[in-house]
C-alpha positions in Angstrom: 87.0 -111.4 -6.8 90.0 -113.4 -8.2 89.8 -116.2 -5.6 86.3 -116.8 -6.3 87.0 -116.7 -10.0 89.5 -119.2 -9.4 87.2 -121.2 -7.2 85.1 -121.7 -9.9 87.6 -123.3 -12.6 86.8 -126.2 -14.0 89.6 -128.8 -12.9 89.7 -132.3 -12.8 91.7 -135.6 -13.8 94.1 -135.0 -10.6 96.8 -137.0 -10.0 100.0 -136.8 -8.0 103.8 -138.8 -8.8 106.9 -138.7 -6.8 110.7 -138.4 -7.9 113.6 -138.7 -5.9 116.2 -137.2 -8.1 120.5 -136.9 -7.4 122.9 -134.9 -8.9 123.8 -134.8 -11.4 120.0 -135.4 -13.0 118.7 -134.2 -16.4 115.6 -135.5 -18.1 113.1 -134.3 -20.6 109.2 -134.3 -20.7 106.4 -134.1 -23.2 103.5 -134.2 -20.9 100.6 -133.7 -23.2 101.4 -137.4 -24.2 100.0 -138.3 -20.6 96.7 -136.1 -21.4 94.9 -138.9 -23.4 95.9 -142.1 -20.6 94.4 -139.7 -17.9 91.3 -138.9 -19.9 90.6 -140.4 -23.3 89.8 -137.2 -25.4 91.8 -134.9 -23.2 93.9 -132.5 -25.3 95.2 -130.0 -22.6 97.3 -130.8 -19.7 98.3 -128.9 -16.5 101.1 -129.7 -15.0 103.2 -128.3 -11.7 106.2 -129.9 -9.6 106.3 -129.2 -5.3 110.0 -128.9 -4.5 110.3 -131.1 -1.4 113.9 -130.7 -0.9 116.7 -129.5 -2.8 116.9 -127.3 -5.8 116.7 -127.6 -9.2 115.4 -125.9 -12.9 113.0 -126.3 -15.4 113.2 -124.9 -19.2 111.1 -125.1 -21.8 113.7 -122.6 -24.3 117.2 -123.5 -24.2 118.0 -120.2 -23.2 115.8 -120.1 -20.0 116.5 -122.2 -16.7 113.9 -121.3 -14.2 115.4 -122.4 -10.7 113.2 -123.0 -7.3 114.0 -124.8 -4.1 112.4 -126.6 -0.9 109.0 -125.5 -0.8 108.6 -123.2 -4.2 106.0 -124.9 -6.5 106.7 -124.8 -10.5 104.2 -124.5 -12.8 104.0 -125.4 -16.6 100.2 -124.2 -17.1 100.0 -125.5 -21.1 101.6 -128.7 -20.7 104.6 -127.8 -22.7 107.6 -129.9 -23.2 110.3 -129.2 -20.6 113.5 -129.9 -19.5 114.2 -130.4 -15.6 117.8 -130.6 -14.0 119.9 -130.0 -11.3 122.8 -128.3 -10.4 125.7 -130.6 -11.8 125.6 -131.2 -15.7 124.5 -134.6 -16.8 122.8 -136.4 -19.9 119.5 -135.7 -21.0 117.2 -138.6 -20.9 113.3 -139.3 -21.8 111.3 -139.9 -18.6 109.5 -142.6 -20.8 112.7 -144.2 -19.5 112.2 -143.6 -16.2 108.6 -144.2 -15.7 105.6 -146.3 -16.9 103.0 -144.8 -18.7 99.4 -144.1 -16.9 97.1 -145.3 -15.7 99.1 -145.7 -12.7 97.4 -148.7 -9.9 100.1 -147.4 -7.8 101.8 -143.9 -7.5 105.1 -143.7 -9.6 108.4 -143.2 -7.8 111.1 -141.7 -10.4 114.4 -142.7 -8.9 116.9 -140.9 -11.2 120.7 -139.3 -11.0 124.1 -139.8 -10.2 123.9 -140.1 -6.4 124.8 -137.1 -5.0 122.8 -134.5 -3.4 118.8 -135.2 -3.6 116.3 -133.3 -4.7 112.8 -134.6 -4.1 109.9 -133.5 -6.1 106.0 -134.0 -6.1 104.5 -133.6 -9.5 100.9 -133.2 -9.9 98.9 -133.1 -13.4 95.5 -131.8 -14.0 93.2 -131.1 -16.8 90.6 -128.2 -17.2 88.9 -126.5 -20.7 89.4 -123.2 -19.1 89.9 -120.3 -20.9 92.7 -119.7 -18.2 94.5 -122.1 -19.7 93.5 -122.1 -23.5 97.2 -122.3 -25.3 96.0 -119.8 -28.0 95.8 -117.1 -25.3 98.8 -117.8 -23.3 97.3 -116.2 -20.5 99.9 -117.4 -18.3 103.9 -117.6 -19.0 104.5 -121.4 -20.3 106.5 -121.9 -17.1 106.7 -119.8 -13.8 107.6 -120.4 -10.0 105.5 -119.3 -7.2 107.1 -119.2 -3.3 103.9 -119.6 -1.3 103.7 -117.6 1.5 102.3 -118.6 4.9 98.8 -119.3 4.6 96.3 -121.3 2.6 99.0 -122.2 -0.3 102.1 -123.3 1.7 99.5 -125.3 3.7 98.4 -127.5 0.9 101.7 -127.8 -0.6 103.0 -129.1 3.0 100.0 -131.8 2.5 100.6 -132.8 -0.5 104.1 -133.8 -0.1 103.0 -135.3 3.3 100.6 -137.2 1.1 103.2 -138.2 -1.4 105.8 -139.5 0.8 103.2 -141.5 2.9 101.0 -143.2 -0.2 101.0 -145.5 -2.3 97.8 -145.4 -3.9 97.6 -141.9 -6.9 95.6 -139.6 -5.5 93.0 -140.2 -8.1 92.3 -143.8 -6.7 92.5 -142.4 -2.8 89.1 -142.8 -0.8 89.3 -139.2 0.9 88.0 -136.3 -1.2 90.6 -134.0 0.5 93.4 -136.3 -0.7 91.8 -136.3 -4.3 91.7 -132.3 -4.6 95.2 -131.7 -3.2 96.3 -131.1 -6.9 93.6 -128.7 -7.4 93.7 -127.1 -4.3 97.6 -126.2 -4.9 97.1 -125.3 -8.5 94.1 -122.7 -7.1 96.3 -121.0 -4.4 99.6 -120.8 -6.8 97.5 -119.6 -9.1 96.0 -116.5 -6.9 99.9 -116.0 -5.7 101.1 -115.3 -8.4 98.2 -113.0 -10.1 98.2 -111.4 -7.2 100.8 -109.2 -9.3 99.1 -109.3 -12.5 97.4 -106.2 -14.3 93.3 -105.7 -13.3 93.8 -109.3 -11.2 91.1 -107.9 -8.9 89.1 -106.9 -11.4 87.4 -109.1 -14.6 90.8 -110.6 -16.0 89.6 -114.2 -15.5 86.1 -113.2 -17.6 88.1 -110.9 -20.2 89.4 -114.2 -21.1 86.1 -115.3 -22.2 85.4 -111.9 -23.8 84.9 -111.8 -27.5 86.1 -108.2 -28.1 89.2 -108.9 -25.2 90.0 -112.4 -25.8 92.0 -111.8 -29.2 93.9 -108.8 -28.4 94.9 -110.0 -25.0 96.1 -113.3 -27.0 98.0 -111.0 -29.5 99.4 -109.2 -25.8 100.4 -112.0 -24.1 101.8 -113.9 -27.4 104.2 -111.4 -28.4 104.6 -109.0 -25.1 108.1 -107.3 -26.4 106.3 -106.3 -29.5 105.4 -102.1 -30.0 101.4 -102.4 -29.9 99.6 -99.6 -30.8 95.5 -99.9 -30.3 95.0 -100.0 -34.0 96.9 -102.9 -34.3 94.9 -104.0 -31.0 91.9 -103.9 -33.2 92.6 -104.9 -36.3 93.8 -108.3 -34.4 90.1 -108.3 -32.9 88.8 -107.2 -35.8 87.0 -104.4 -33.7 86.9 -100.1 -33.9 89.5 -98.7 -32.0 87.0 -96.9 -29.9 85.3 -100.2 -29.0 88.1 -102.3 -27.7 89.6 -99.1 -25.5 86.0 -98.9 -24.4 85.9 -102.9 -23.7 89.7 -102.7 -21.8 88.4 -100.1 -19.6 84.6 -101.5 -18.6 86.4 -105.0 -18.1 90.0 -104.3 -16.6 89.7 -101.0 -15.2 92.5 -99.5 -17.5 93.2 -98.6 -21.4 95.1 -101.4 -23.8 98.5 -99.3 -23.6 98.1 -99.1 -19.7 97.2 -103.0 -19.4 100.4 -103.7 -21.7 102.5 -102.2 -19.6 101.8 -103.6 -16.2 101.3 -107.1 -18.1 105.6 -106.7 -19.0 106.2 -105.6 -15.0 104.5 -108.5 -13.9 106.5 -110.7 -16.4 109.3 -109.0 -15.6 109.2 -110.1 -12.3 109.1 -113.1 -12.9 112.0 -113.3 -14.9 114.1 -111.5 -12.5 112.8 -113.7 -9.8 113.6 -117.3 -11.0 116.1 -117.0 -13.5 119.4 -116.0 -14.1 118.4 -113.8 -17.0 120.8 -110.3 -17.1 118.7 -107.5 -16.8 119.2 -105.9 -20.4 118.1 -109.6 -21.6 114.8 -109.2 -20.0 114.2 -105.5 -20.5 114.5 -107.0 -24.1 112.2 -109.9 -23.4 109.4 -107.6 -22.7 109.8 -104.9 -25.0 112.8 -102.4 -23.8 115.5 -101.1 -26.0 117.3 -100.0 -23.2 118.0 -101.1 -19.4 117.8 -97.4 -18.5 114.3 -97.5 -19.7 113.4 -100.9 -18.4 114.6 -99.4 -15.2 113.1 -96.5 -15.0 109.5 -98.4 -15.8 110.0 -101.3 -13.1 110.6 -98.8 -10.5 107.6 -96.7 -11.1 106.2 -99.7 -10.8 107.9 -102.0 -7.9 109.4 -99.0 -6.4 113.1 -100.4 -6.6 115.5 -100.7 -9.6 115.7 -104.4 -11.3 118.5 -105.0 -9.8 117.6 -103.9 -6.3 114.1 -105.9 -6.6 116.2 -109.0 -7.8 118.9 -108.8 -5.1 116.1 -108.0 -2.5 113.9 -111.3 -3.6 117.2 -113.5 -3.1 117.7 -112.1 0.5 114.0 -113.3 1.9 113.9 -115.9 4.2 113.3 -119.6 2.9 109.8 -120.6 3.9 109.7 -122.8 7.0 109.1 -126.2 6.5 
């Protein structure tokens, strides 16, 4: 059910650039400034980033770095101004320094860095009026890192940096329709990776979006995850009865408001403990914990190992092939 739902989303505008990037690099982005070049009108942007080689991080808080290597793909699912660096410090600079502004006759190359170590990176940008990706929901963290696994994901991320490194022409422009939906083919897989984790994913989630009754408690959720919902404040948010939105929760997701808010921080959790160097307490705060013995004793029910176990296991899988 969730890969036909993501099937179906509306995506369009795609269009790939290329940096080749040296320690030490830093540079910052406002890519919703790109959104009206690529489509007069346009006020939502997708972006994500293919991590050829190397490593590097992208934050969009100062207190926040999340890192990914070869073959993880980044995603910044509201267009939000980010940072992006490496592993040595360096100054910050615009990338309106670094590269031209669209439309693009051929595809950018961002050289950047202090010549050491490279890091190469495909960046892809897409636009869609999806409810998916509708700011005011924030269905979706403002930035999160997928590892595809073998299969149809890590297949089209291998293309499109195959596609990348061999063209010149933006993928927009290209003549082969495959070539032209590599963006949006990537975005679609990544996408269904990393739901795959996400509360009632198999269920309506994508259509509880669109939901009158759902749509403004699951924004008040997702906006403000760490805060101590109760369903009457669920419902005075959605300006529905209490009995009605529990009623709504469980006909569309498959579970109650209270259960729904609870996987919702596991699955953000995750991510957290996944991609950035967060300490444990900070993200059993992030999502709503007083204490790590709490925030423990929930992730386990619900991963089966302790944060720190889940973390320490994540970092000890192999790196995808390349």
């Amino acid at each position: 059910m969730l890969r036909s739902a993501l099937e179906q989303l509306r995506l369009e505008g795609a269009i790939f650039f290329r940096s080749e990037l040296t320690e030490g690099f830093a540079f910052e982005s406002a890519p919703q400034a790109f959104a009206g070049a690529l489509r007069p009108g346009a006020e939502r942007l997708i972006l994500f980033h293919i991590v050829a080689s190397g490593r590097c991080w992208v934050s969009v808080t100062e207190d926040e770095r999340h890192w990914a290597a070869a073959g993880d793909v980044i995603v910044l699912p509201y267009g939000d101004q980010y940072v992006m660096g490496g592993e040595s410090p360096a100054q910050l600079v615009s990338i309106n320094a670094l590269v031209d502004s669209p439309p693009w006759e051929e595809m950018p190359l961002i050289r950047h860095g202090g010549g050491g170590a490279q890091t190469d990176v495909v960046c892809g940008y897409l636009l869609s009026d999806d409810p998916l990706f509708d700011p005011r929901l924030r269905a979706l963290p403002p930035v999160f890192v997928v590892r595809p696994p073998v299969g149809a994901a890590a297949m089209w991320v291998q293309a499109s940096i195959a596609y990348a490194v061999e063209e010149t022409a933006p993928s927009n422009a290209s003549q082969s329709l495959v070539s032209t939906r590599l963006p949006e083919l990537v975005l679609i897989e990544v996408l269904r990776v990393h739901l795959a984790t996400a509360p009632a994913a198999d269920r309506g989630w994508i259509a509880a979006l669109r939901d009158p009754v759902l749509a403004p408690a699951l924004a008040l959720l997702h906006a403000a995850p760490g805060q101590r919902w109760t369903v009457a404040q669920l419902a005075s948010g959605a300006a529905v009865s209490r009995s009605l939105l529990d009623e709504r929760f469980r006909q569309v997701l498959g579970r109650s408001p209270i259960r729904y808010l609870t996987e919702w921080r596991m699955h953000l959790a995750e991510d957290l403990l996944a991609t950035t160097d967060l300490a444990v307490m900070t993200v059993a705060r992030r999502v709503g914990y007083d204490s790590e013995e709490a925030f423990s004793r929930a992730f386990k029910r619900a991963r089966g190992l302790s944060p720190s176990h889940w973390r320490a296991a994540r970092f000890d899988e192999p790196e995808p092939s390349q």
